[in-house]
N, C-alpha and C positions, 0 to 999 in steps of 0.2 A: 723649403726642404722639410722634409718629412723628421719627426721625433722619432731616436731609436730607444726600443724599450725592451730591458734585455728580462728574458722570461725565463724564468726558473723550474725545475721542475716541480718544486717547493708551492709557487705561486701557482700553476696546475691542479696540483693537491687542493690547496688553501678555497679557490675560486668552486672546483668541483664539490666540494665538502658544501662549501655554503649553499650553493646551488639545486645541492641533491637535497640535502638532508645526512646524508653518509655522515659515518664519523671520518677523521682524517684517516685512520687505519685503513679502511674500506676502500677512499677514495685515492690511498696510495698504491694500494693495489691493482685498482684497476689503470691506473698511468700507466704504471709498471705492466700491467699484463698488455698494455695496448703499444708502447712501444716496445716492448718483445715480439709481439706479434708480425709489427709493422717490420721491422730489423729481418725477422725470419723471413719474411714473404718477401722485401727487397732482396736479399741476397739469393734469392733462387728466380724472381722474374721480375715484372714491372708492377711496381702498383697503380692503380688508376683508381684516386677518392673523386666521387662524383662529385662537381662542383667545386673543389679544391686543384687535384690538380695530380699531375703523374710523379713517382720518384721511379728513376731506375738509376742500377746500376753503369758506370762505367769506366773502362779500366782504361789508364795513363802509364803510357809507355813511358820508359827511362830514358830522360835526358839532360843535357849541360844547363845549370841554372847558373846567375850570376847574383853575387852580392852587391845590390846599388853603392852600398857605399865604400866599399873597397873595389869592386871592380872585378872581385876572386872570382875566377871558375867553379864550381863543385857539381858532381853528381847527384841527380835528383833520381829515386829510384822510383820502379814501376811500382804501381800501387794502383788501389781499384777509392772511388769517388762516389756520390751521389748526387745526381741530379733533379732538380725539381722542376717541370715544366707546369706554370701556373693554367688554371682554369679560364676558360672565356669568360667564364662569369665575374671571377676574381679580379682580370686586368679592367675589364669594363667599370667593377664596381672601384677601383684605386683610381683610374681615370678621371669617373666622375668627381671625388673626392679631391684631386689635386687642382 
């Protein structure tokens, strides 16, 4: 089983700064300007990153969810999701890896 490694936007910054040369300032910006980007262009169509992998949109109808451990009813209401469909390249290269 795979290690989960929970990533920050922080660690982002930190990694990019080193990487570039940027200061963090610089390299926070640009996170920030690139998940803005990414946010505005999902919510108006699909995005397709070459080699990564597509995010679109999609919206979840309202309906009965249950509490496992009580057993309660309750309404779940509609709301919109994201989904991420991974890259041929990406499954093949996690494949090999596991």
């Amino acid at each position: 089983m795979m290690k989960q490694i929970n990533l920050t936007k922080e660690d982002l910054v930190k990694d990019l700064s080193i990487k570039t040369g940027f200061s963090k300032n610089i390299s926070k910006k640009l996170v920030d300007d690139f998940i803005i980007s990414m946010t505005e262009i999902i919510s108006k169509k699909k995005l397709i990153l070459k080699n990564l992998g597509t995010f679109n949109v999609i919206k979840k109808k309202q309906r009965i969810g249950r509490n496992p451990k009580t057993k309660k009813e309750f309404m779940i209401t509609a709301r919109n999701s994201i989904r991420f469909i991974p890259s041929d390249k990406i499954v093949k290269y996690l494949n090999k890896i596991s």
